[in-house]
ZANUTI-44298 format. One record per residue (C-alpha): y, x, z. Coordinates in steps of 0.2 Angstrom, whole numbers, plus 5000, padded with zeros to 4 digits. Layout:
BEGIN
v / u / w
Y / X / Z
...
END
This chain:
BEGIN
v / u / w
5671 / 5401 / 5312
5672 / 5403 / 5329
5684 / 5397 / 5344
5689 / 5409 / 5350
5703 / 5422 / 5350
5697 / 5441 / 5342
5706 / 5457 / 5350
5714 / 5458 / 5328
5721 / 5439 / 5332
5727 / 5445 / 5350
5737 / 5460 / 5345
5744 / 5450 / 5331
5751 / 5436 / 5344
5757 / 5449 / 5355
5766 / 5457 / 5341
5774 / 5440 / 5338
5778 / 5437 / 5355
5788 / 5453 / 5354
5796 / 5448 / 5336
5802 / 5430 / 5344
5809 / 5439 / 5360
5821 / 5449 / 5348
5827 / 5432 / 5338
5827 / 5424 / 5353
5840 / 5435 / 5360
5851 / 5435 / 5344
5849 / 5417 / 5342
5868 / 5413 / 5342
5866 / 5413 / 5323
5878 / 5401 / 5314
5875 / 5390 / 5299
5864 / 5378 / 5306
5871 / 5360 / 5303
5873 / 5349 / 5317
5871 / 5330 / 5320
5872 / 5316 / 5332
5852 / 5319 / 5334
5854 / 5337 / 5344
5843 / 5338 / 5358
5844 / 5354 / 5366
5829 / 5350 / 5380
5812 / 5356 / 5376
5814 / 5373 / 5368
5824 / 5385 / 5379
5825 / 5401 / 5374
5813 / 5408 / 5385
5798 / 5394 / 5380
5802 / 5400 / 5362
5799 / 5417 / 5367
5781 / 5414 / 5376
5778 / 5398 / 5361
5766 / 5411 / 5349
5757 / 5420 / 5364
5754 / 5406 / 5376
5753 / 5389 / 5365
5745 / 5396 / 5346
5737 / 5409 / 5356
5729 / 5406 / 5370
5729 / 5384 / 5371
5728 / 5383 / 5353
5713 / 5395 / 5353
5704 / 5391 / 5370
5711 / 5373 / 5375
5710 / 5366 / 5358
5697 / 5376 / 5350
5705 / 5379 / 5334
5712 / 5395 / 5331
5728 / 5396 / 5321
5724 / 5411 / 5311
5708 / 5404 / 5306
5714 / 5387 / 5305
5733 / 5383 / 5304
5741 / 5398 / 5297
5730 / 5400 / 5282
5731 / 5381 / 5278
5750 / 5384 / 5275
5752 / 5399 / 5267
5740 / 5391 / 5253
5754 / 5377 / 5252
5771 / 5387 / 5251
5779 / 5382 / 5235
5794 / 5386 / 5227
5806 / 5373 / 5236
5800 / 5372 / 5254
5804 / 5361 / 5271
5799 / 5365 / 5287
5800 / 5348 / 5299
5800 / 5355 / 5319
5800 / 5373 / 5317
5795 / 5378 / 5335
5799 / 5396 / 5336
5797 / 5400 / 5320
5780 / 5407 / 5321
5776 / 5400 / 5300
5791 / 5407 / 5293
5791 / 5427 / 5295
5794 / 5433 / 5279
5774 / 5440 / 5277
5769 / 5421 / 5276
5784 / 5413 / 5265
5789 / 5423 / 5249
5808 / 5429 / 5245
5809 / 5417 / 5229
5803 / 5401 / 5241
5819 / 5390 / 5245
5818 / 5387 / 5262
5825 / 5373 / 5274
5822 / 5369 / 5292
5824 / 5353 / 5300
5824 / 5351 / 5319
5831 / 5341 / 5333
5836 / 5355 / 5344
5850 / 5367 / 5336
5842 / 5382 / 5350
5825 / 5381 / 5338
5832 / 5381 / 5322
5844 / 5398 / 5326
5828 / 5406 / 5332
5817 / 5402 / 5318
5831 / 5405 / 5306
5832 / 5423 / 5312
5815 / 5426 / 5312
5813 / 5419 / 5294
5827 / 5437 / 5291
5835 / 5427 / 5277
5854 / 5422 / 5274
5850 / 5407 / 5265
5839 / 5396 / 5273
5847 / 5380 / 5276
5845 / 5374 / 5295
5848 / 5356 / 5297
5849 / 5347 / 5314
5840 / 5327 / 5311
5827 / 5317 / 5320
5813 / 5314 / 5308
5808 / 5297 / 5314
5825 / 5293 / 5306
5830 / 5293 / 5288
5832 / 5312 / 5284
5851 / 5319 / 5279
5841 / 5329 / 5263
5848 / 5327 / 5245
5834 / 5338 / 5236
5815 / 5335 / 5233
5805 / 5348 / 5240
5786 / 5355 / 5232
5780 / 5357 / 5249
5784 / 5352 / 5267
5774 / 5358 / 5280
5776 / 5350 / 5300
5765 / 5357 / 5313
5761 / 5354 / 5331
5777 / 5337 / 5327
5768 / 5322 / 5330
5762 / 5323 / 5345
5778 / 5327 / 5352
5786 / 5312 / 5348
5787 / 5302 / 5359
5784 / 5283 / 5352
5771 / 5272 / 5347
5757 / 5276 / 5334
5766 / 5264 / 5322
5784 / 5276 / 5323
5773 / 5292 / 5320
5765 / 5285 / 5305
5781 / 5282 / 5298
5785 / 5297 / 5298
5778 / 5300 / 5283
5787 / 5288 / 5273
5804 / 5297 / 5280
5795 / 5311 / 5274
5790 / 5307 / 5254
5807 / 5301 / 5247
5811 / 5321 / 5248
5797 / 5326 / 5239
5791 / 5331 / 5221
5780 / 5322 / 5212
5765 / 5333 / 5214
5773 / 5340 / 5232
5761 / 5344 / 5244
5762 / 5341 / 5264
5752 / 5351 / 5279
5750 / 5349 / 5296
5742 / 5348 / 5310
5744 / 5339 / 5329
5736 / 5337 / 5344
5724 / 5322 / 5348
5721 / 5310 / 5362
5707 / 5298 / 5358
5692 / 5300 / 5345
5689 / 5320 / 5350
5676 / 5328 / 5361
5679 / 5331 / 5379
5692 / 5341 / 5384
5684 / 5359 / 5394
5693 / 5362 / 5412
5706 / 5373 / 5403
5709 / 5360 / 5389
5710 / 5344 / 5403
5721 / 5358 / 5416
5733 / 5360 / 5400
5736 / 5343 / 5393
5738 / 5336 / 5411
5752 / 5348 / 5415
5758 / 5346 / 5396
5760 / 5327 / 5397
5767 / 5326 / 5415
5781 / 5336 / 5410
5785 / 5326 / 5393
5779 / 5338 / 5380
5764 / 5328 / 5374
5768 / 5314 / 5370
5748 / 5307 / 5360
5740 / 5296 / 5371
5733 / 5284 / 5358
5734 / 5297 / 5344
5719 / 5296 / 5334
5714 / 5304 / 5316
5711 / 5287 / 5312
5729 / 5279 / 5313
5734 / 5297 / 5305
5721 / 5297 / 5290
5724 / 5278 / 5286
5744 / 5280 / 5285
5743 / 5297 / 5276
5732 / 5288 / 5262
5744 / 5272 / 5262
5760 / 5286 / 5257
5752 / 5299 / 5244
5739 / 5298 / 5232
5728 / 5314 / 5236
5723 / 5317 / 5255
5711 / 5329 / 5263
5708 / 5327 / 5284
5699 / 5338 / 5297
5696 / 5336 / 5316
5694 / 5355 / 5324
5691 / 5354 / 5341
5705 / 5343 / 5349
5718 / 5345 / 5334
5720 / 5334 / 5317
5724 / 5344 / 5302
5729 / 5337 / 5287
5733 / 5340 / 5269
5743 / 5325 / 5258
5747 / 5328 / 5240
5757 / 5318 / 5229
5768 / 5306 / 5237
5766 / 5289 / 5232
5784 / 5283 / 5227
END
């Protein structure tokens, strides 16, 4: 496995920069539910529309080294079950419909509305359930779900280590017994150098209050995953922390 990006991984992104464009542009889609916890500030509509290309393209591939066709994607189409949650869907890019079957029951949970329109188009279903929450909070969720999947979250949030790892304590009183969560984020500390593009990009990144992981570490990560489900699986690619936690411990 290689980092870098092939020409087939290139025209793909590209096709998906074209697909978000077109949601993006009929995101005035209702039905998603909205709470005191909206926050319509990082994903405009044109950074949703650039999000595949640029950031799970090109930065994913070249700043992070760990492609997300090699990687990412792979991971969570192995760990889409029947009943699915999708915690700060981003544009969208893991829910087209060639990744999450038609008989999955899907729902998105974000804290900006904007997002959750645009991935709910691109997901081309009339019944997924688009919910507006903030998931260091208590969750508005009645169900239990067999799989959740949050990638590219918790290095967006911006609080201590200690509010991130609780996150996954909001996260498994929704889940099945044998439910499974994926994910990955981007590291701060514990990971090679960044190279000149990797330094250039989380620079910029974190002056303008997107990156939010300066004492992120797989560590901290692995340790609180381990203290909330029974089954846990880590890797460190290049500067991102990917994991996989199975049954919650309740």
């Amino acid at each position: 496995m290689t980092g870098s990006t092939t020409a087939t991984e290139s025209q793909s992104l590209q096709a998906d920069l074209r697909k978000t464009t077109a949601a993006t542009k009929n995101a005035s889609a209702p039905d998603v539910v909205k709470g005191k916890d909206d926050q319509e500030v990082l994903y405009t509509p044109w950074r949703l529309a650039f999000y595949d290309f640029w950031v799970l393209g090109i930065v994913t591939s070249y700043a992070w080294c760990c492609p997300t066709t090699t990687y990412l994607l792979p991971l969570f189409r192995a760990n889409v079950r029947k009943n699915h949650l999708d915690i700060g869907v981003g544009s969208g890019y893991y829910l087209d419909p060639s990744t999450v079957p038609a008989t999955t029951k899907l729902t998105l949970v974000d804290s900006e509305s904007h997002a959750l329109a645009v991935a709910k188009v691109r997901t081309k279903r009339s019944d997924v359930t688009a919910i507006v929450a903030n998931v260091v909070k208590p969750l508005p969720l009645s169900q239990k779900y067999d799989s959740v999947s949050m990638y590219y979250l918790l290095h967006c949030i911006a609080g201590s280590i200690e509010e991130k790892c609780g996150v996954f304590s909001n996260i498994k009183i929704h889940m099945a017994p044998d439910g499974v969560l994926t994910g990955a984020n981007i590291l701060n500390k514990g990971v090679k150098q960044d190279n000149f593009f990797g330094a250039w990009i989380r620079r910029g990144i974190t002056k303008h209050g997107i990156l939010h992981n300066q004492s992120d570490t797989a560590y901290d990560f692995e340790h609180a995953l381990r203290e909330n489900f029974h089954k846990v699986e880590t890797w460190v690619v290049g500067s991102i922390f990917i994991f996989r936690a199975e049954s919650p411990k309740i």
